[in-house]
C-alpha positions as CSV (number, residue, x, y, z in Angstrom):
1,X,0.0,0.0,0.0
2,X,1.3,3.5,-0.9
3,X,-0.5,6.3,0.9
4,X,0.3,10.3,0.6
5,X,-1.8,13.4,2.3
6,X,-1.8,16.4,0.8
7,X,-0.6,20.1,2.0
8,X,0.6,18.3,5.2
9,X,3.5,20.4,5.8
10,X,1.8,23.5,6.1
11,X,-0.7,21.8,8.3
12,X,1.4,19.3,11.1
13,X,3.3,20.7,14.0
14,X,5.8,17.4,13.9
15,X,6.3,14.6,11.4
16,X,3.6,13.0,9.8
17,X,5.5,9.3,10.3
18,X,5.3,10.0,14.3
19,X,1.9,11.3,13.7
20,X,0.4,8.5,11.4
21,X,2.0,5.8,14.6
22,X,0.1,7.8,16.8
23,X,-3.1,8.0,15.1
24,X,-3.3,4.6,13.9
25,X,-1.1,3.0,16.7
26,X,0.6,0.6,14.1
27,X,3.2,-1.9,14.5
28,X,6.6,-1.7,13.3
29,X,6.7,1.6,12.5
30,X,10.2,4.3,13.3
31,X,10.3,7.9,11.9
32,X,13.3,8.6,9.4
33,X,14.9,12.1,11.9
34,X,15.3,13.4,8.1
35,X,11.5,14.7,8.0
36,X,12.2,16.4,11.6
37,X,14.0,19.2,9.6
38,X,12.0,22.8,10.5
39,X,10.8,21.1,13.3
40,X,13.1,20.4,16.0
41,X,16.5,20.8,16.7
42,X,19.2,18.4,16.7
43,X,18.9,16.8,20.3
44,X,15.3,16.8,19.9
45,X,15.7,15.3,16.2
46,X,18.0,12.6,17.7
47,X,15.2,11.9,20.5
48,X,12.7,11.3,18.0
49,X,15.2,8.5,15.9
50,X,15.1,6.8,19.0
51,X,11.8,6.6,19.5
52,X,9.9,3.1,18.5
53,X,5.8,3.7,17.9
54,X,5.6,0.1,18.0
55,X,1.9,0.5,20.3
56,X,0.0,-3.3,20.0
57,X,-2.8,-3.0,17.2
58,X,-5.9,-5.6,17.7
59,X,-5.4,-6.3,13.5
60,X,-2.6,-4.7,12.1
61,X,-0.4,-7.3,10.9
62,X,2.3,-5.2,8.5
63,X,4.7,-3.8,8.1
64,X,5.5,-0.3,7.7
65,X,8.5,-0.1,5.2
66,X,8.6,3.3,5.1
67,X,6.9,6.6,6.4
68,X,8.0,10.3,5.9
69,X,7.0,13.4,4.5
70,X,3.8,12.9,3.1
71,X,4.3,9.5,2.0
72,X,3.9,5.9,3.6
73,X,4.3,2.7,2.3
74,X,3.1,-0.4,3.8
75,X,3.3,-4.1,2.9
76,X,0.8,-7.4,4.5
77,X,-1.9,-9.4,3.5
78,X,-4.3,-7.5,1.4
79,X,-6.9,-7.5,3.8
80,X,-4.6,-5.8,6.4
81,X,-3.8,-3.6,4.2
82,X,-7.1,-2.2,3.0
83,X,-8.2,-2.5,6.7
84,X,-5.5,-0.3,7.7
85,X,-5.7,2.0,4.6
86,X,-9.7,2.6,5.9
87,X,-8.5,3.1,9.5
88,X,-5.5,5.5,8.8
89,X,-8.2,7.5,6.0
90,X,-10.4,7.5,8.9
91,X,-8.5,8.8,12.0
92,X,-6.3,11.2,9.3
93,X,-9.9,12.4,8.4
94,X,-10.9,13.1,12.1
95,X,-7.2,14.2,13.1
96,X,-7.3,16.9,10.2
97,X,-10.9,17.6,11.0
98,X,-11.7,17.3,7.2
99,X,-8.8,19.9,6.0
100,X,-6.1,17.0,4.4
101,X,-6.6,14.8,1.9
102,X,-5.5,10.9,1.7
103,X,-4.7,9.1,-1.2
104,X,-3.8,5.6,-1.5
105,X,-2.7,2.3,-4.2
106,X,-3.3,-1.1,-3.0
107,X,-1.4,-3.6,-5.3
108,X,-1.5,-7.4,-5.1
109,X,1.8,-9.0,-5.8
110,X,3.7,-12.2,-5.9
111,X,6.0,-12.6,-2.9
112,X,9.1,-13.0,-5.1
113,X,8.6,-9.5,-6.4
114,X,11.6,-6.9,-5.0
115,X,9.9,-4.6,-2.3
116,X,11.1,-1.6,-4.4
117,X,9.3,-3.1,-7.6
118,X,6.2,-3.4,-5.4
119,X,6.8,0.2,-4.0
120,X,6.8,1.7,-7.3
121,X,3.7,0.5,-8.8
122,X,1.5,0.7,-5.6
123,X,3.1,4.2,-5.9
124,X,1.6,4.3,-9.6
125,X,-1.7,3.2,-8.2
126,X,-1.9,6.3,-5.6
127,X,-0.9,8.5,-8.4
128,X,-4.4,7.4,-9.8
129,X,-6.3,8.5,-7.1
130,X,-4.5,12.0,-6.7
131,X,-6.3,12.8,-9.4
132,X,-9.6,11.1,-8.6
133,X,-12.5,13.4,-9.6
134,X,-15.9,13.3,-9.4
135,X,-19.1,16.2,-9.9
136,X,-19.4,15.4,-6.1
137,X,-15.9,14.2,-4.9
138,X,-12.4,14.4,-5.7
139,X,-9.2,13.0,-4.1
140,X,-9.7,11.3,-1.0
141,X,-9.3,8.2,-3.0
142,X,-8.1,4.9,-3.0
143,X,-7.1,2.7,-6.1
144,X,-6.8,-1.4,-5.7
145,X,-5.2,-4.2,-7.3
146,X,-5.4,-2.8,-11.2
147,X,-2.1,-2.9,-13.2
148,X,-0.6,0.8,-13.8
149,X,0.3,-0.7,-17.4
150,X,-3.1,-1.1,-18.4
151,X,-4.5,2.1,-18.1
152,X,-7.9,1.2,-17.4
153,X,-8.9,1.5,-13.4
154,X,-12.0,0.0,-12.7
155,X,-11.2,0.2,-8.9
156,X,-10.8,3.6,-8.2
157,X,-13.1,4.9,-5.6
158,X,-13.6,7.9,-3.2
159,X,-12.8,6.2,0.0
160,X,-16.2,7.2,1.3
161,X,-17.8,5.2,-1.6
162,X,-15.8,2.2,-1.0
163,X,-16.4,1.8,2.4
164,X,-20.5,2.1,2.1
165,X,-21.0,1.1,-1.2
166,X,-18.3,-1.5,-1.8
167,X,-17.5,-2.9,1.4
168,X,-20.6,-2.0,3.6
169,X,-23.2,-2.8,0.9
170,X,-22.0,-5.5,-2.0
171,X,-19.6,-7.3,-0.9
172,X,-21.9,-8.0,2.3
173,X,-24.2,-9.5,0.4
174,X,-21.8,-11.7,-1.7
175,X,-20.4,-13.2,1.4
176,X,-23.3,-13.3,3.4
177,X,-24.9,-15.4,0.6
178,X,-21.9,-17.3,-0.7
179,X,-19.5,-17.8,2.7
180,X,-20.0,-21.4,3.2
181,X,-20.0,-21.3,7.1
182,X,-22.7,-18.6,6.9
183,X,-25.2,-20.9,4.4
184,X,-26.7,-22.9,7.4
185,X,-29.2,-25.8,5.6
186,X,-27.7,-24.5,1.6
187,X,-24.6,-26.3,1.7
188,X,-22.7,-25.5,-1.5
189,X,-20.2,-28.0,-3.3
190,X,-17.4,-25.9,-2.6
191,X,-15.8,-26.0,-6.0
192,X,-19.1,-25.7,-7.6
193,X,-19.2,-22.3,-5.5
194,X,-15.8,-20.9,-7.1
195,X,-16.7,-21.3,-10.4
196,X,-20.1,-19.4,-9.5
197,X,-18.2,-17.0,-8.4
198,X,-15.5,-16.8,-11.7
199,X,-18.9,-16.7,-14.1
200,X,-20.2,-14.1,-12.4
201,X,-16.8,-11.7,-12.6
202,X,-16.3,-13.2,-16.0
203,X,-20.3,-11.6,-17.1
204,X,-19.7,-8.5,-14.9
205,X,-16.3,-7.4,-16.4
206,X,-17.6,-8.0,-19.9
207,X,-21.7,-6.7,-19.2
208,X,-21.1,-4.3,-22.4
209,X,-22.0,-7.5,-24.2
210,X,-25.9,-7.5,-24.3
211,X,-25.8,-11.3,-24.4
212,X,-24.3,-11.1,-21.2
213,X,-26.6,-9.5,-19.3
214,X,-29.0,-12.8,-20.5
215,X,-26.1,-15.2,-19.3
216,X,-26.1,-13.4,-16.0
217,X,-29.8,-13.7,-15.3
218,X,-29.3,-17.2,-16.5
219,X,-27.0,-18.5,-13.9
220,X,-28.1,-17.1,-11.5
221,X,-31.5,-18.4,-11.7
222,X,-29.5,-22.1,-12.0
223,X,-28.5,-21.1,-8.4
224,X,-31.9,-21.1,-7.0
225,X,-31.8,-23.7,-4.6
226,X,-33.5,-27.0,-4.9
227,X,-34.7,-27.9,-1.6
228,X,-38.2,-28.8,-2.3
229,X,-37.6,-32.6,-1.9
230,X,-35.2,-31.7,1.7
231,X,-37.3,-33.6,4.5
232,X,-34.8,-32.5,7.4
233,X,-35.5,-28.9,7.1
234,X,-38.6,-27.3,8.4
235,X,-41.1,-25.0,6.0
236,X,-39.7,-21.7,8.1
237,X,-35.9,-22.7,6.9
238,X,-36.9,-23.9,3.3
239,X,-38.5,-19.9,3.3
240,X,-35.5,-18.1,4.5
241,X,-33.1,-19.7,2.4
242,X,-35.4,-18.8,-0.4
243,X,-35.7,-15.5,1.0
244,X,-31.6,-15.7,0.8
245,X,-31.3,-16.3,-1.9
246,X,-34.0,-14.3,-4.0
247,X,-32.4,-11.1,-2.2
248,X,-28.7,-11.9,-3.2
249,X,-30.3,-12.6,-7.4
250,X,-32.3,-9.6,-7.2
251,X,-29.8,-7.1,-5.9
252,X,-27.1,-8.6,-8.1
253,X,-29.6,-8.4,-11.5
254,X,-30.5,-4.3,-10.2
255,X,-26.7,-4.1,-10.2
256,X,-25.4,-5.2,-13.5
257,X,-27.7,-3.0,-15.4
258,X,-26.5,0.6,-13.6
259,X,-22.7,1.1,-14.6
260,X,-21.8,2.9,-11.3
261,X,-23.0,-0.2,-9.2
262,X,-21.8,-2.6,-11.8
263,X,-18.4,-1.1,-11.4
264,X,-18.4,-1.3,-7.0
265,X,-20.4,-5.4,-7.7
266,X,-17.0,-6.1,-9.5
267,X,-14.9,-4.9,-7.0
268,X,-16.8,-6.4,-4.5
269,X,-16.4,-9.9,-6.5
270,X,-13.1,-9.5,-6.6
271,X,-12.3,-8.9,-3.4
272,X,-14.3,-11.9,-2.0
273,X,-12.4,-13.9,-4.4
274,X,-9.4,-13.1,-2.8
275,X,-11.0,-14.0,0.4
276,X,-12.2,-17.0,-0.5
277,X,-9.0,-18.4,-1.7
278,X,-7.2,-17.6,2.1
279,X,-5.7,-20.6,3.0
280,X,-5.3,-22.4,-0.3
């Protein structure tokens, strides 16, 4: 993850890197004495290098590779990483009392790749959302997982939009209906359940295709569960799995045919692909 604030210099009485430990309380984390310049003097400076913001976080499991200026860059599990990316927009928001902006680029990367490789395109990622700009929003943003070569960014949101309409609202749904563990009588083959999911990103990324709008509706009406002929589960459960599972096909079907929330459902998708592979 590679985050940056705007007009911070003019803003902060000491370094954002001992600032951003402070506010988000993350682990691993030791200001560079280089930002202190302006700030303190040298005794002071040479305090502050001492100083380890290492307070215990409940989730934070990363690593803070580096943090100064207006800059940080942060490496972990991607869903550390866009936890802590929400938390730090979150508290900066509240710290800053509205008057900073935070913009960030979440990449997803094969462990062999050099840090400084995966530095520089996360960095090419929050150089997407700098510029993020909408009639009601701009900046503020947060970019994930696209490829800086490709141009095309279908996963750049204002971070307000990605946290309610993303996170809060699709992806929700998707897990709530596809999670295994939270099925309770629909228990779902679980490779049968992947390449549900794959279909459905597959139709989503390419809904320009008319025809694909029609495949859409089509498989997810195959996914209507056939329970009729189930004698262990009572009338009330056969009804709220129904109930399940109509709510999860009609949201998904309002979805596909309005390009804003076609856009967040694909995110969303992806994103619970990646969770459902943990562990693999």
């Amino acid at each position: 993850m590679y985050g940056r604030s705007k007009n911070v210099g003019a803003k902060l009485c000491e370094p954002l890197s001992i600032q951003l430990c402070r506010i988000v309380g993350a682990k691993h984390c030791e200001p560079d004495c280089k930002i202190a310049d302006g700030f303190y003097t040298s005794e002071q400076k040479k305090s502050i290098g001492a100083r380890h913001f290492a307070i215990e976080s409940s989730f934070h499991d990363l690593a803070i590779i580096y943090s100064g200026g207006d800059d940080i860059f942060a490496v972990g599990a991607w869903d550390e990483i866009v936890n802590f990316a929400i938390e730090l927009y979150n508290r900066f928001k509240e710290f800053s009392q509205g008057t900073l902006t935070f913009s960030c680029g979440i990449g997803m990367f094969d462990k062999s790749l050099p840090i400084s490789m995966m530095a520089r395109l996360s960095g090419e990622l929050e150089d997407v959302s700098k510029f993020y700009k909408t009639k009601e929003k701009e900046k503020n943003a947060i970019t994930l997982f696209d490829s800086p070569l490709s141009n095309e960014f279908e996963n750049t949101y204002h971070f307000d939009e990605f946290i309610d309409n993303v996170l809060g609202e699709k992806y929700e749904i998707i897990k709530s209906y596809l999670n295994p563990e939270e099925q309770d009588g629909l228990k779902q083959n679980e490779d049968k359940g992947r390449s549900f999911l794959h279909k459905l990103i597959e139709l989503v990324s390419n809904r320009n295709e008319k025809i694909n709008l029609a495949r859409f509706a089509y498989i997810l009406a195959r996914a209507k569960p056939n329970i009729d002929t189930n004698k262990l589960m009572s009338k009330d459960e056969k009804e709220e799995i129904i109930k399940r599972y109509n709510d999860f096909s009609e949201k998904l079907i309002k979805w596909i045919t309005n390009e804003k929330d076609a856009k967040e459902l694909l995110t969303a998708l992806k994103l619970y692909g990646y969770y459902s592979r943990e562990g693999e």
